[in-house]
C-alpha positions as CSV (number, residue, x, y, z in Angstrom):
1,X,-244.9,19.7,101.5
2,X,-246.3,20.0,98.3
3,X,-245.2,19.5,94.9
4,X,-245.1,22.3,92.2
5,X,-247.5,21.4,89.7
6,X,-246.8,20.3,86.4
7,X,-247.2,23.4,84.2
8,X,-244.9,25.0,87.0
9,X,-242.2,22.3,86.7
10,X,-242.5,22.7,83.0
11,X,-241.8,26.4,83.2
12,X,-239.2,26.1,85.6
13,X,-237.5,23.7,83.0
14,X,-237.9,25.5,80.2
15,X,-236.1,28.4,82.5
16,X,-233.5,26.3,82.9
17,X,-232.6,25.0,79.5
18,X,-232.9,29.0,78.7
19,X,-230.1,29.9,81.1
20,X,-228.0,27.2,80.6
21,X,-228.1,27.9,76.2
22,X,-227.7,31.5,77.4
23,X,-224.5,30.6,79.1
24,X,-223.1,28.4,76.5
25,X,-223.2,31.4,73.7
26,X,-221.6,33.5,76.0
27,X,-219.1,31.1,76.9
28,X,-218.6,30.0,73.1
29,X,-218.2,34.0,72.3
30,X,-215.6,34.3,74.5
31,X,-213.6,31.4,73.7
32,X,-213.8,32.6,70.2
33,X,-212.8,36.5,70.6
34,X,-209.5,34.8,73.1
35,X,-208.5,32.2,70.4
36,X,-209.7,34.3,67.5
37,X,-206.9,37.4,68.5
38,X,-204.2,37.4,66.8
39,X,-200.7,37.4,69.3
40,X,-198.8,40.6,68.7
41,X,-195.9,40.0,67.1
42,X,-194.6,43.4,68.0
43,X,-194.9,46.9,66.5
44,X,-194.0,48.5,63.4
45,X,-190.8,51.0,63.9
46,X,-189.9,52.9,61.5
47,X,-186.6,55.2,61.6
48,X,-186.6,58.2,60.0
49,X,-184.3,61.2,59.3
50,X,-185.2,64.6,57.9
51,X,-183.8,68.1,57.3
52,X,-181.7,70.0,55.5
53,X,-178.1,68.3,55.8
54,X,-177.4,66.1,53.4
55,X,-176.0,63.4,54.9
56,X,-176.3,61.9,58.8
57,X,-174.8,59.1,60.4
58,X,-177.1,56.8,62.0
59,X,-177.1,54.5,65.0
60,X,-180.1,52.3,66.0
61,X,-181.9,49.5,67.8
62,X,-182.6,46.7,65.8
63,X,-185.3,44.4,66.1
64,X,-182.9,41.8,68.7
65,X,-182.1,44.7,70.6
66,X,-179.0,45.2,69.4
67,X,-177.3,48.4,68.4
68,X,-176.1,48.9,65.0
69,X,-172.7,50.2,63.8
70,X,-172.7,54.2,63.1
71,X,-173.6,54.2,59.4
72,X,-173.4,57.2,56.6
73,X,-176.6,57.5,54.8
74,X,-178.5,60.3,52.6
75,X,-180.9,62.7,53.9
76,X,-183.9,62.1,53.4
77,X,-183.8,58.2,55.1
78,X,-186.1,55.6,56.7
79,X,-185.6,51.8,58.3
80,X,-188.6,50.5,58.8
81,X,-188.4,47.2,61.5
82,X,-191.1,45.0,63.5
83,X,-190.0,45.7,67.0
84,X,-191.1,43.6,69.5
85,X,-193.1,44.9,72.9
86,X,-190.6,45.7,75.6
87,X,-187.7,46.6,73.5
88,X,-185.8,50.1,74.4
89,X,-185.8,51.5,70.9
90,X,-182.9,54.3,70.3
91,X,-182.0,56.6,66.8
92,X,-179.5,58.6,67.3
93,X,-178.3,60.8,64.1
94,X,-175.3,63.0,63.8
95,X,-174.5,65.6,61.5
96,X,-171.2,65.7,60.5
97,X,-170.7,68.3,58.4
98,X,-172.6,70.7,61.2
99,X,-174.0,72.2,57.8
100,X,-178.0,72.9,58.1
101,X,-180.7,70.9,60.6
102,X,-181.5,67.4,61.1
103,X,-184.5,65.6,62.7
104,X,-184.9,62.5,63.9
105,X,-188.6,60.5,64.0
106,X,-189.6,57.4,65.2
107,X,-192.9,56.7,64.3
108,X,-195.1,53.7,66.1
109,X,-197.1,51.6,63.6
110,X,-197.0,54.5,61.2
111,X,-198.0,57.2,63.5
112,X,-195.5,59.8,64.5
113,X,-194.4,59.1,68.3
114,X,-190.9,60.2,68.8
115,X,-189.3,63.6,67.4
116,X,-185.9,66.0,68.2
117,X,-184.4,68.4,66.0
118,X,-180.8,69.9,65.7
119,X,-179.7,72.6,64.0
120,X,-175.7,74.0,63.3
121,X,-173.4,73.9,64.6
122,X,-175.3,71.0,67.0
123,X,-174.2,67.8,65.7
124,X,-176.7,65.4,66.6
125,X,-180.4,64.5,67.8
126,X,-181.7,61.1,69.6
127,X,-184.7,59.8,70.2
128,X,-186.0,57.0,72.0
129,X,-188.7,55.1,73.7
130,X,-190.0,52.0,74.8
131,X,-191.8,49.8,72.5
132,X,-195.6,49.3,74.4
């Protein structure tokens, strides 16, 4: 059995370090991009109500899951909550003079993502989903 030469050990050293720094950046990237994300702290909800009544009553899921009380507000409205992942989110408004149309929205992280409309003599409109 012979012995590589000595250039050839060289080279295969050289390959070596080469792979093994190669490896390292890699493995330093990724540990950088996992510990450099930020953990989601949930998603921005925001509630809205629209249309031409001029006032609702709202009910909704707050940001510890819990439901609210039915409150009277003004139309045009909005509640804007960080929600976290997992939670069932529910707006339900009613119209209670059953005068003109009301819309509720839910929009995710600003976008619109939920929507239902009701118009007199309907008296209310939910929407829902499930926080991603």
């Amino acid at each position: 059995m012979t012995l590589p030469s000595p250039q050839r050990r060289r080279d295969l050293t050289i390959q070596i370090i080469v792979v093994v720094i190669v490896l390292a950046i890699a493995a330093g990237a990724c540990y950088l991009w996992v510990i450099g994300r930020k953990p989601s702290n949930g998603h921005s909800v925001t509630y809205k109500v629209d249309g031409s009544a001029s006032v609702a009553v709202v009910t909704y899921i707050q940001a510890d899951g819990a439901a609210t009380k039915p409150e009277d507000v003004r139309v045009p409205w909005r509640k804007k909550l960080t929600i976290p992942s997992g939670t069932i989110v529910i707006l339900t408004v009613g119209n209670p003079t059953q005068i003109g149309d009301i819309t509720c929205s839910i929009l995710l992280d600003g976008a619109a993502w939920k929507q239902e409309s009701a118009s007199a003599p309907a008296d209310k409109a939910s929407c829902a989903g499930i926080v991603p």
